[in-house]
Steps between C-alpha positions, in 0.01 A plus 500: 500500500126405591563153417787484694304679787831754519376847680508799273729694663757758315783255548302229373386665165918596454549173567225314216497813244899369381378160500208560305718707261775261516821762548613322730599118424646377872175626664302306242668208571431560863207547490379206218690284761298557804174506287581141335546393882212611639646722738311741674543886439524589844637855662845352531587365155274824367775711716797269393394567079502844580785541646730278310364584118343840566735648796449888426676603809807383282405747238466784774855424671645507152311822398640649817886388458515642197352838607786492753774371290449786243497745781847323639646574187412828449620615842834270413572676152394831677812374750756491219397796263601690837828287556603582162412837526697506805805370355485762210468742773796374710731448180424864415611621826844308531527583171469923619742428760770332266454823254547737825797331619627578158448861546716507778258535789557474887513118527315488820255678347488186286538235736176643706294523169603138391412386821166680510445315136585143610278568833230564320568277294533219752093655690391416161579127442405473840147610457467311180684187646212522800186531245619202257535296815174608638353377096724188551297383794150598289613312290580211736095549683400498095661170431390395813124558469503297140666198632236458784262642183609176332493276825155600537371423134655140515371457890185328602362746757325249740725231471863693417564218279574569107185583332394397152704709306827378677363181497487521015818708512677239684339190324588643208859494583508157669348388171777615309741324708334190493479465117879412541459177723465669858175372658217704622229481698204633678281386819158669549304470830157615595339536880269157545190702547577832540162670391333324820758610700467836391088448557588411857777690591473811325764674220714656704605140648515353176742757411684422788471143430645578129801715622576192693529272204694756308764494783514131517574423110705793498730317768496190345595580141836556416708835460433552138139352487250730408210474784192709331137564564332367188123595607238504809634208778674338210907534500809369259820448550746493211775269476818534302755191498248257640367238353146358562623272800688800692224756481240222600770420793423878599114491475507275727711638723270798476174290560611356810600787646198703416323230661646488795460890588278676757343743416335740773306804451691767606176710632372248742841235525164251393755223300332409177464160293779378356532633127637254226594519126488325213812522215494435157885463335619549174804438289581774161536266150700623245358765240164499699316811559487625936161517484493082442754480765253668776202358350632142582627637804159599577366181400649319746388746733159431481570118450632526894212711584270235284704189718457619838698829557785561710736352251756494249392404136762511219441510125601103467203426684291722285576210226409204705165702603390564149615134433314368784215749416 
């Protein structure tokens, strides 16, 4: 953590105590990916390991369900021990009344106490009819409060985009569908110099700047593209059924119109320098590990950071580079 200059906070000792123990293999990865890249440790991708590998809040909403779940079902099987009991109790009566008729008693006598049975009968199933509604809709706010649980542990909270656990759970099922034939690939983009921004402009309108290029890939992907937040000002976009010439086709539809925003400070309407981005794209091989995938994506990243910024660099010209090189 000293090397890395990463604060000691609580968070931040959760965070590098199950990688230094090694529990935990997709923060590992994570983290031996943004160390062999030189990227900096900063508050923001400290925050975004926390949350997506650590995320005790999940742990707490679970803990809590279950407390009410249990107490749900005891209340529920409290509900039909009595609605049993009840019916014993109402089968006894009509059973009296069928022996007194027998005996030859005044028949009105019997009408009036059958009627008093099925009455009561009927308040009854009424009142237990009302309380297993009333549990019905608990259970409704229950299942309720762990799909936005969910929502929240697969949600980037600055950004609203898919955070890094989304981001491996879906990979990992693109990959599978690729192995038989179906292409698959990835674009990465990173804010052209983003830490000076910050510098001059302050956090709070980088993150505004940031939420701004989540909302622009995440209207230029398609439907059943993954858009994610992969770490600090850097964000992917996962492609399944596109080929390396479609999802390139889409970068650069996503350059130009990054490019051609304005942005404008929303506390003094002061309109800020254009911001631009560079994009790195990537096409899955067969039987290759994800991790090569995004490395190459990332490689041609930083070869359009390396060749000028503000463009799109795919893996082909990766060859020609080291070629050239």
């Amino acid at each position: 953590m000293a090397e890395q200059r990463i604060p000691p906070t609580p968070n931040n000792f959760a965070v590098w105590f199950h990688y230094f123990v090694g529990d935990h293999d997709d923060l590992r990865h994570a983290v031996d990916l943004l160390i062999d890249h030189n990227r900096p440790f900063d508050n923001r991708t400290n925050q975004d390991l926390f949350e997506t590998y650590i995320a005790p809040d999940a742990d707490v909403v679970a803990l809590e369900t279950s407390e009410r779940l249990h107490a749900l079902m005891g209340t529920a099987k409290e509900f039909l021990a009595t609605a049993i009991a009840d019916n014993h109790s109402q089968m006894q009566a009509i059973s009296n009344v069928a022996d007194q008729s027998q005996a030859g008693v005044d028949p009105r006598a019997l009408v009036a106490q059958l009627m008093n049975e099925l009455a009561r009968a009927a308040t009854r199933a009424t009142q237990l009819e009302a309380g297993f509604a009333e549990k019905t809709r608990e259970l409704d706010v229950i299942r309720d409060s762990l799909s936005k649980s969910e929502e929240r542990a697969r949600t980037d909270t600055l950004t609203g985009l898919a955070n890094r656990r989304a981001l491996d759970e879906f990979l990992r099922k693109a990959q599978a569908t690729a192995e038989w034939g179906e292409p698959l690939s990835v674009l990465m983009l990173d804010i052209d110099h983003f830490k000076t921004f910050n510098d001059n402009f302050g956090h709070g309108v980088g993150d505004q700047v940031l939420r701004l290029m989540a909302k622009v890939l995440r209207d230029k992907v398609r439907k059943h593209d993954l858009p994610a937040r992969y770490g600090g000002e850097e964000l992917i976009a996962v492609m399944p059924d596109a080929d390396l010439g479609a999802c390139a086709d889409i970068a650069e539809r996503i350059r130009r119109s990054i490019a051609e925003c304005t942005i404008t400070r929303r506390s003094t309407g002061e309109v800020l320098p254009n911001i631009t981005v560079s994009i790195g794209v990537a096409q899955y091989r067969t039987d290759e590990a994800i991790a090569d995938l995004i490395e190459r994506c990332d490689r041609a990243l930083y070869l359009a950071k390396g060749g000028g910024r503000n463009r799109v660099v795919t893996e082909n010209e990766l060859d020609r580079a080291w070629a050239a090189g």
